[in-house]
N, CA and C atoms as a LAMMPS dump frame, in Angstrom:
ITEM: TIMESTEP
0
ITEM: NUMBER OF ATOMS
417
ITEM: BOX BOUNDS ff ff ff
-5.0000000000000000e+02 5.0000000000000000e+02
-5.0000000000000000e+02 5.0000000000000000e+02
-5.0000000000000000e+02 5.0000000000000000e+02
ITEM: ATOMS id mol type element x y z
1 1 1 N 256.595 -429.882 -252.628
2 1 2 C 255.593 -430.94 -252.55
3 1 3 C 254.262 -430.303 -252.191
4 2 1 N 252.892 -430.755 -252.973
5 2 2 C 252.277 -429.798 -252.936
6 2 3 C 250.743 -430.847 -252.057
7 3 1 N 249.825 -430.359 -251.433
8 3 2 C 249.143 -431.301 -250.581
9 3 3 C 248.551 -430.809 -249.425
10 4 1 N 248.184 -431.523 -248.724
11 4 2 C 247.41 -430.936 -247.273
12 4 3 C 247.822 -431.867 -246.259
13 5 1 N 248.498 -430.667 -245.123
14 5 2 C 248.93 -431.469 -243.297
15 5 3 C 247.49 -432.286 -242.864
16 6 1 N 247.803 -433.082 -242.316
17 6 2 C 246.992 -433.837 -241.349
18 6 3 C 245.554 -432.665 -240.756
19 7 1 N 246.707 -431.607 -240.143
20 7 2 C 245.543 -430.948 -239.217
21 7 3 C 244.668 -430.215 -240.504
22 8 1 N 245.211 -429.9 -241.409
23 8 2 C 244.405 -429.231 -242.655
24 8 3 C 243.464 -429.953 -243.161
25 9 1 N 243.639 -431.23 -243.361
26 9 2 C 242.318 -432.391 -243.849
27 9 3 C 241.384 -432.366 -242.631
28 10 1 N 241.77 -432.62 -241.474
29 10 2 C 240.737 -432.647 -240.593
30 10 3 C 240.216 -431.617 -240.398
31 11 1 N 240.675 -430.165 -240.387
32 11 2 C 240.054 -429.575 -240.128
33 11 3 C 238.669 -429.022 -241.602
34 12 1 N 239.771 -429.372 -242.774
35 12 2 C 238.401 -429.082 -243.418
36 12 3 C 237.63 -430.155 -243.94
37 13 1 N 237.25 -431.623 -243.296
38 13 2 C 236.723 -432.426 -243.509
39 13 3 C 235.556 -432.211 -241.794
40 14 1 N 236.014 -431.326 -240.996
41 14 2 C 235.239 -431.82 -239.697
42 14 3 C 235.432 -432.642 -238.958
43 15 1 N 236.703 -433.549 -238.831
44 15 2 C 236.93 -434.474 -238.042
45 15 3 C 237.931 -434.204 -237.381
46 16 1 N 238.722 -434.763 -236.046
47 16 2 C 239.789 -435.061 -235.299
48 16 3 C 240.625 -436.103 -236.039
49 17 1 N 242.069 -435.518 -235.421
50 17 2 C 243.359 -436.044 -235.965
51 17 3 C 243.413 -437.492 -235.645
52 18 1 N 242.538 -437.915 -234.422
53 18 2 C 242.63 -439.224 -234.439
54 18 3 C 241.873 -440.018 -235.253
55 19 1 N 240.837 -439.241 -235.235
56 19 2 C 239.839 -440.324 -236.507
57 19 3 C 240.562 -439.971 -237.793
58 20 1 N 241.02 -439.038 -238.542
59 20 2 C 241.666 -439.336 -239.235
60 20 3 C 242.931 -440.281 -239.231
61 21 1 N 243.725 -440.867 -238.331
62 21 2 C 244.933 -441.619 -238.228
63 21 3 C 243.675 -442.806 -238.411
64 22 1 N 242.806 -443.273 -237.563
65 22 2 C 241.667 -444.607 -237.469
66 22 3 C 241.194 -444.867 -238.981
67 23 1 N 240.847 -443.699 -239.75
68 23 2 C 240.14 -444.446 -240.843
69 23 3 C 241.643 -444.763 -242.033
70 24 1 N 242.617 -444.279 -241.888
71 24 2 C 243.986 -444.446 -242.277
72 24 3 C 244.037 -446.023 -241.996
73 25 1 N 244.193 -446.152 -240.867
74 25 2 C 244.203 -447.624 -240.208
75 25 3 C 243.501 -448.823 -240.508
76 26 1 N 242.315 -448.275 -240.515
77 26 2 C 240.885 -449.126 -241.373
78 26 3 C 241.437 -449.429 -243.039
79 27 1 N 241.766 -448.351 -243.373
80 27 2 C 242.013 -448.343 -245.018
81 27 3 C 241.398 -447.921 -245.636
82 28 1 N 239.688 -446.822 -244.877
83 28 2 C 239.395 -445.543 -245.582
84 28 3 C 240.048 -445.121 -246.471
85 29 1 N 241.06 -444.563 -246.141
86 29 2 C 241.932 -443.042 -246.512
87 29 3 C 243.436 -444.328 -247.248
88 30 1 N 243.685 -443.679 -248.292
89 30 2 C 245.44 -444.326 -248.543
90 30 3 C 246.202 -443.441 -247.773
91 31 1 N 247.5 -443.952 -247.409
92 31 2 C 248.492 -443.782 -246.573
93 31 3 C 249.105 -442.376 -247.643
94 32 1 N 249.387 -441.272 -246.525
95 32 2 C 249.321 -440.427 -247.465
96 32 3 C 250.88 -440.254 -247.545
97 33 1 N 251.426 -439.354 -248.621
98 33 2 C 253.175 -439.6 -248.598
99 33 3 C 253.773 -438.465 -247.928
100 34 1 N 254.748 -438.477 -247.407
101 34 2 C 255.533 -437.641 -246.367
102 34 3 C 256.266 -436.728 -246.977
103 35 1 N 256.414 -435.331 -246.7
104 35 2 C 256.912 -434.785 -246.682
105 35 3 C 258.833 -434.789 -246.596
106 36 1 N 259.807 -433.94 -247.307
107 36 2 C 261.389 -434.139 -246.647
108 36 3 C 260.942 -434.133 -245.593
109 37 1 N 260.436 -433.17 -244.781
110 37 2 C 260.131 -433.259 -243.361
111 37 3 C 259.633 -434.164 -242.409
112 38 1 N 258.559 -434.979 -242.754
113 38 2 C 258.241 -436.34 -242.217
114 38 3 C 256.809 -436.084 -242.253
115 39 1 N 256.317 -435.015 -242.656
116 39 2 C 254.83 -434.549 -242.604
117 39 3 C 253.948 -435.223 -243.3
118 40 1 N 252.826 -436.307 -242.979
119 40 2 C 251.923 -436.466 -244.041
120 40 3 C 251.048 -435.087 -244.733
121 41 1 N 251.311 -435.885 -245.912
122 41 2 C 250.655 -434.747 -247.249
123 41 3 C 249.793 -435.544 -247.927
124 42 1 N 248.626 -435.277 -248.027
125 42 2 C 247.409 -435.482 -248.499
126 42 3 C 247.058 -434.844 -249.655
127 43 1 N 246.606 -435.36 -250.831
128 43 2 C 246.092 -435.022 -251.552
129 43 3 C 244.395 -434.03 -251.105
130 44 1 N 244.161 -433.174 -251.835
131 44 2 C 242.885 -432.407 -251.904
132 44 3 C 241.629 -433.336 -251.485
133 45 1 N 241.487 -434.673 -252.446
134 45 2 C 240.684 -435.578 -252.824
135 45 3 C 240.267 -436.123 -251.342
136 46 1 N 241.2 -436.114 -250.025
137 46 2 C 240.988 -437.002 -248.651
138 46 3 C 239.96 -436.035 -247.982
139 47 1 N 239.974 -434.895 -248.267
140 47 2 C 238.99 -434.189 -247.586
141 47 3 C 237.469 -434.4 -247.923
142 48 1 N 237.524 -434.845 -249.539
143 48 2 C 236.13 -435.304 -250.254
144 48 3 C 235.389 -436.874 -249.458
145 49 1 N 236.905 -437.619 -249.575
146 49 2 C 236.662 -438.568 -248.959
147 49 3 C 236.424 -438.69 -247.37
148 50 1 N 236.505 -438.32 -246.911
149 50 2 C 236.316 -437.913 -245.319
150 50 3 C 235.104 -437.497 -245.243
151 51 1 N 234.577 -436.841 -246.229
152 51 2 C 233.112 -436.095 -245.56
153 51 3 C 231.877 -437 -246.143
154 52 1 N 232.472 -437.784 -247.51
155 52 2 C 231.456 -439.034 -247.719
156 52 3 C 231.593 -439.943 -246.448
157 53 1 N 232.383 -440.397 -245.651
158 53 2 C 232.55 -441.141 -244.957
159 53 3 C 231.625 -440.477 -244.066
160 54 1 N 231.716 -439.341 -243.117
161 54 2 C 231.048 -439.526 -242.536
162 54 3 C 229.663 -439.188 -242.616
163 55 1 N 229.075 -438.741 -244.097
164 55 2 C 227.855 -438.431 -244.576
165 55 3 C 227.497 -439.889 -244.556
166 56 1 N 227.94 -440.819 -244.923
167 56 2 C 227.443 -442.222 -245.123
168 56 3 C 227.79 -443.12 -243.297
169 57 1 N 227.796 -442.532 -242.636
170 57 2 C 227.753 -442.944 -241.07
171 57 3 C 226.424 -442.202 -240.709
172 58 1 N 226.301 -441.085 -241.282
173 58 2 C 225.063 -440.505 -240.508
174 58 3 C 223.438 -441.047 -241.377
175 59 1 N 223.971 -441.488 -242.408
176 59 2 C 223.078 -442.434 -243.172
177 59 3 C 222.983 -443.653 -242.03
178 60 1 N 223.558 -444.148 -241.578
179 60 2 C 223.443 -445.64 -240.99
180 60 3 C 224.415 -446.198 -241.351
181 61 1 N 225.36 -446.328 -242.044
182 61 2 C 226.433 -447.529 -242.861
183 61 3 C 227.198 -447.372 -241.992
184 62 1 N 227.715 -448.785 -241.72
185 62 2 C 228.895 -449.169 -240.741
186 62 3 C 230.219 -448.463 -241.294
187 63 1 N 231.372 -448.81 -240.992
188 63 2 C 232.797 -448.469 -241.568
189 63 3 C 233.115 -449.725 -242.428
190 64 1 N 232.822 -450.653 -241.715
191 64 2 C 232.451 -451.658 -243.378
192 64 3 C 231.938 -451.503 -244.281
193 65 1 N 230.97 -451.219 -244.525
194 65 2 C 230.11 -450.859 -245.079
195 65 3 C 230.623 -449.559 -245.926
196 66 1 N 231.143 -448.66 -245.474
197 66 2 C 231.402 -447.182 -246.04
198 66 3 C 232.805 -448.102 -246.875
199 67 1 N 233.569 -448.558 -246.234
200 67 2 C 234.57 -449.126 -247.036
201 67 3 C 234.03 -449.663 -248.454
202 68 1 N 233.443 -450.765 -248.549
203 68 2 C 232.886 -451.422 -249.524
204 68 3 C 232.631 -450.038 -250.444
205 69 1 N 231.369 -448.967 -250.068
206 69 2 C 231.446 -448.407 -250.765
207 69 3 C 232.001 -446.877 -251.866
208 70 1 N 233.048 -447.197 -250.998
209 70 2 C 234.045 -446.001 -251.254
210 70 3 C 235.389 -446.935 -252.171
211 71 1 N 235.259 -448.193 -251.907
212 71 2 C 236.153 -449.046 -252.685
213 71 3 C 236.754 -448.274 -254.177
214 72 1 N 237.837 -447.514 -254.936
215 72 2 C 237.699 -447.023 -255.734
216 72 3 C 238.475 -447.956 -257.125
217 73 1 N 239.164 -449.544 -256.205
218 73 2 C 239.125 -450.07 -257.619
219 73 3 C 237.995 -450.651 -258.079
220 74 1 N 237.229 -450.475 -257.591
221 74 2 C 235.969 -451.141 -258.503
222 74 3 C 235.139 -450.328 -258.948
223 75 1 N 234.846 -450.652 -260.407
224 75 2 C 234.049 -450.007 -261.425
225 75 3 C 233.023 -449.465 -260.639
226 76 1 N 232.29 -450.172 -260.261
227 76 2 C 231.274 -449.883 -259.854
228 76 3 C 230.863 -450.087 -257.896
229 77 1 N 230.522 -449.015 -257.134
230 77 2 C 230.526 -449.609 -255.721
231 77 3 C 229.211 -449.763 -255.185
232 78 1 N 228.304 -449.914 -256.203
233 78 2 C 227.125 -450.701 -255.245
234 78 3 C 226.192 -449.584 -254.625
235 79 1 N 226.25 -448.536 -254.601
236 79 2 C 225.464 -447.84 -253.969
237 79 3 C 223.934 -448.177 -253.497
238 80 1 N 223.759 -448.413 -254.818
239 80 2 C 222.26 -448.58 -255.202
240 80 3 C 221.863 -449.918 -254.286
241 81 1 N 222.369 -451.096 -254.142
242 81 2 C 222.179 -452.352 -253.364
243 81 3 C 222.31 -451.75 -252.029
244 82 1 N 223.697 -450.879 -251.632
245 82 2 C 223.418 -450.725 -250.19
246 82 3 C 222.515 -450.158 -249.603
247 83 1 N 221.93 -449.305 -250.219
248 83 2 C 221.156 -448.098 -250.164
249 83 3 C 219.548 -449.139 -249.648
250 84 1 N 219.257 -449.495 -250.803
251 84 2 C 218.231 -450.363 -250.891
252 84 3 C 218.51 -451.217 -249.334
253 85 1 N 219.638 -452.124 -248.833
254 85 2 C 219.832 -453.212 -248.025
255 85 3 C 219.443 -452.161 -246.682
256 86 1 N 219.969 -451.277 -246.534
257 86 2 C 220.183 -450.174 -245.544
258 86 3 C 218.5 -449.764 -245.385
259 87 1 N 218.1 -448.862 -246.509
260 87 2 C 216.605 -448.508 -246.443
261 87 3 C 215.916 -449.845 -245.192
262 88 1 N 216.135 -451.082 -246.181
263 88 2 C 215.292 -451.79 -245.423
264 88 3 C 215.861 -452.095 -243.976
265 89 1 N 216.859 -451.814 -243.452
266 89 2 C 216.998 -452.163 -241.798
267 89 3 C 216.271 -451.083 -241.199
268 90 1 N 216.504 -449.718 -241.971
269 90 2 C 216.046 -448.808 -241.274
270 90 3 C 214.476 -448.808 -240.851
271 91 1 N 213.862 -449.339 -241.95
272 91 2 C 212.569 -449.574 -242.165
273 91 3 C 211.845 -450.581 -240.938
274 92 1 N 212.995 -451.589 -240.706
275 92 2 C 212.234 -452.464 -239.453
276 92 3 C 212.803 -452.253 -238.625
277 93 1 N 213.86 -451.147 -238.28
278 93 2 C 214.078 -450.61 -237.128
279 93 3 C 213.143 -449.664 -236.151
280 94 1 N 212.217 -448.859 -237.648
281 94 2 C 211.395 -448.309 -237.364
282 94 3 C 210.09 -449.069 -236.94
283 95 1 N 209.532 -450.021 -237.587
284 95 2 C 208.547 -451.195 -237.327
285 95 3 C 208.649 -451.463 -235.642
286 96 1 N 209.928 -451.86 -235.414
287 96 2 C 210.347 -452.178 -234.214
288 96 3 C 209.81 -451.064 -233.276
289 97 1 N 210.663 -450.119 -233.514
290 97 2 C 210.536 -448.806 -232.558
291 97 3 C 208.745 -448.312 -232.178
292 98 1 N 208.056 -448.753 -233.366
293 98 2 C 206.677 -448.074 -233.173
294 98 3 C 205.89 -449.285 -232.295
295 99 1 N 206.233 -450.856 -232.309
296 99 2 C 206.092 -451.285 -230.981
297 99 3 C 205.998 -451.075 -230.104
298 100 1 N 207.498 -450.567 -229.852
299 100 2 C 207.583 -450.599 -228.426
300 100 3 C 206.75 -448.753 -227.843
301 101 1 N 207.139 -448.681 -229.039
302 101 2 C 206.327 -446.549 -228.616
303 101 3 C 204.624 -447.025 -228.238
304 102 1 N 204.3 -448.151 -229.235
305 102 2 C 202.879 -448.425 -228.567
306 102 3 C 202.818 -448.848 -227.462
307 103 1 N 203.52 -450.124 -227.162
308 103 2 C 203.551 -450.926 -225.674
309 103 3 C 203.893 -449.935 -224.467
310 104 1 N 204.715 -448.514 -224.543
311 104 2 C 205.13 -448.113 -223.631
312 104 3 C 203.945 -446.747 -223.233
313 105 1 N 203.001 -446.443 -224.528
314 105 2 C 201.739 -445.937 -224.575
315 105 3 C 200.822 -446.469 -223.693
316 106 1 N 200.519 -447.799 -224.036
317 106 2 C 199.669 -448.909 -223.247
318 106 3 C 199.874 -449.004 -222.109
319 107 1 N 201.041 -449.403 -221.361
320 107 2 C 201.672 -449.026 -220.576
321 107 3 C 201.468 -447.546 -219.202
322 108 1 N 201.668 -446.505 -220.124
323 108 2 C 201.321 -445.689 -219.699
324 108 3 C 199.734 -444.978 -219.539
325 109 1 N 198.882 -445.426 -220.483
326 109 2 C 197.448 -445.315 -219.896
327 109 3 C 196.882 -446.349 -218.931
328 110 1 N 197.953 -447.197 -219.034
329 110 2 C 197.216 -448.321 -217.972
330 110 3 C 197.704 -447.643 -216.501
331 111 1 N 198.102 -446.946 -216.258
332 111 2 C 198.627 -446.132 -215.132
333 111 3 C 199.979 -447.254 -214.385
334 112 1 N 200.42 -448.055 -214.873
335 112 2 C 201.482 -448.478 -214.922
336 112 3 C 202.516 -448.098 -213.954
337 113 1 N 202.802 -448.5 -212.759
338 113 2 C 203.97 -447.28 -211.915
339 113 3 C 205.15 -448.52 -211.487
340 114 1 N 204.991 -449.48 -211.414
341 114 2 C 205.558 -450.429 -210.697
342 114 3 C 205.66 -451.475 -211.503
343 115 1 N 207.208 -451.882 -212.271
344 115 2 C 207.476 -452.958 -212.889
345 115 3 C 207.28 -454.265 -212.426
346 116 1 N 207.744 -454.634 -211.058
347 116 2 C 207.469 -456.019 -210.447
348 116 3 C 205.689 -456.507 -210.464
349 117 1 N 205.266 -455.111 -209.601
350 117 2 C 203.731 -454.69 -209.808
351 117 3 C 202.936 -455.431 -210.421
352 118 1 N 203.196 -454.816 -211.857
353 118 2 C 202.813 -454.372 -212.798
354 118 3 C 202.58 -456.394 -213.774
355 119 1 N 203.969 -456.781 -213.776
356 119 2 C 204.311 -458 -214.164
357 119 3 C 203.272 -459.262 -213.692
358 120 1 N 202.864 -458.778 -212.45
359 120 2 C 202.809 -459.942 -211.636
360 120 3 C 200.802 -459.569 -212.142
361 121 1 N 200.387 -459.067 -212.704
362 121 2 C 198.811 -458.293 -212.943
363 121 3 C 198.949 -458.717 -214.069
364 122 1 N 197.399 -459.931 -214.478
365 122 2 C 197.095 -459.881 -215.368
366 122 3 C 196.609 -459.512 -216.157
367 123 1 N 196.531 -458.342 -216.18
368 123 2 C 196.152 -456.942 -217.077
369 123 3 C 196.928 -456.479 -217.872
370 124 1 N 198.782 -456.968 -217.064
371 124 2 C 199.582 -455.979 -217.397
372 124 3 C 199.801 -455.739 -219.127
373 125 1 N 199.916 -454.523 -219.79
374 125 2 C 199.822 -454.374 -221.246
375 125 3 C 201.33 -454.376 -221.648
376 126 1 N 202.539 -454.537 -220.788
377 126 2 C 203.722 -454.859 -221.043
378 126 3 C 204.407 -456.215 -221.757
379 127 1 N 204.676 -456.779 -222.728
380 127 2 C 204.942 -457.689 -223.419
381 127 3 C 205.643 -458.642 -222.278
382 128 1 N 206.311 -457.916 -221.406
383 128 2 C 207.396 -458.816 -220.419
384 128 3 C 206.923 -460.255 -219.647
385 129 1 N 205.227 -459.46 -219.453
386 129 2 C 204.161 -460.457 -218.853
387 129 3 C 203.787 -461.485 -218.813
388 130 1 N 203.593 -461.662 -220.346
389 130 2 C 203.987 -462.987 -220.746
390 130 3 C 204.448 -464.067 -221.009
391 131 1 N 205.939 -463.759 -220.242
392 131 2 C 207.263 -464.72 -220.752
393 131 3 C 206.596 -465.593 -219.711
394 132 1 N 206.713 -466.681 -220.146
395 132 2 C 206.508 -467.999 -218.966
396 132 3 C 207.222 -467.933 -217.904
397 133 1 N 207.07 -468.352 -216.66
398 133 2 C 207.54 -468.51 -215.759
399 133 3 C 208.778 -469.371 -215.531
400 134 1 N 209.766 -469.082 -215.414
401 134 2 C 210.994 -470.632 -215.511
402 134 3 C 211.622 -470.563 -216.821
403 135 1 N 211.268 -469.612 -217.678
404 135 2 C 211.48 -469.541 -219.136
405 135 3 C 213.098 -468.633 -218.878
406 136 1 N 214.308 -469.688 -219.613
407 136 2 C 215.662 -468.988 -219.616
408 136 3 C 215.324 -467.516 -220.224
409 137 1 N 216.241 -466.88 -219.468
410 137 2 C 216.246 -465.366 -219.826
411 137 3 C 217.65 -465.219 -220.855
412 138 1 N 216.846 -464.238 -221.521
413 138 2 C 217.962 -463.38 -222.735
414 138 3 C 219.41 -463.375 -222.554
415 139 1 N 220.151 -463.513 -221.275
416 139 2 C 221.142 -463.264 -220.833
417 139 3 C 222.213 -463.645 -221.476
């Protein structure tokens, strides 16, 4: 029987034996067939698949997400839509982030040392300042 051990996929995919058993579990990976011995044996192909998986995690894509697009009965898996859907979170993640990099700028030239301080000054350049008084919190 010809194939690759468990520790052989992980090791040449870069991952641990447990995340390989997890994305098994998920339904990443097909259940691979056993050995007389009881050994899972893997085809060549799980190691390909393993390293898209986690090339497409370090992209941003969930394990949902990587599922959907690793799906191999379907003709076609969408790349191009996720890619695009993804671009754009990343895009106002970044929007987001340069907010707060300004506010915490502002912040910091305002010589800023003391949050309670700081809150209670109507100067303060911290967004927090503003929440109304009595106003339910995020919690």
């Amino acid at each position: 029987m010809s194939g690759l051990r468990s520790g052989e996929v992980a090791a040449a995919a870069g991952v641990n034996m447990q995340t390989l058993r997890y994305y098994e579990r998920r339904g990443l990976l097909d259940e691979p067939v056993r050995s007389p011995g009881g050994h899972r044996m893997y085809p060549a192909e799980a190691v390909t698949v393993l390293r898209v998986i986690k090339a497409a995690q370090r992209l941003g894509f969930t394990l949902d997400e990587v599922a959907e697009l690793i799906d191999a009965g379907r003709p076609h898996a969408g790349l191009q839509s996720h890619a695009a859907a993804k671009l754009a979170e990343v895009e106002a993640k970044i929007d987001d982030l340069r907010v707060i990099a300004d506010a915490l700028r502002t912040a910091l030239a305002a010589g800023c040392d003391n949050l309670v301080e700081c809150a209670d000054n109507g100067c303060c350049p911290i967004p927090f300042a503003t929440i109304a008084v009595g106003a339910p919190d995020a919690r």
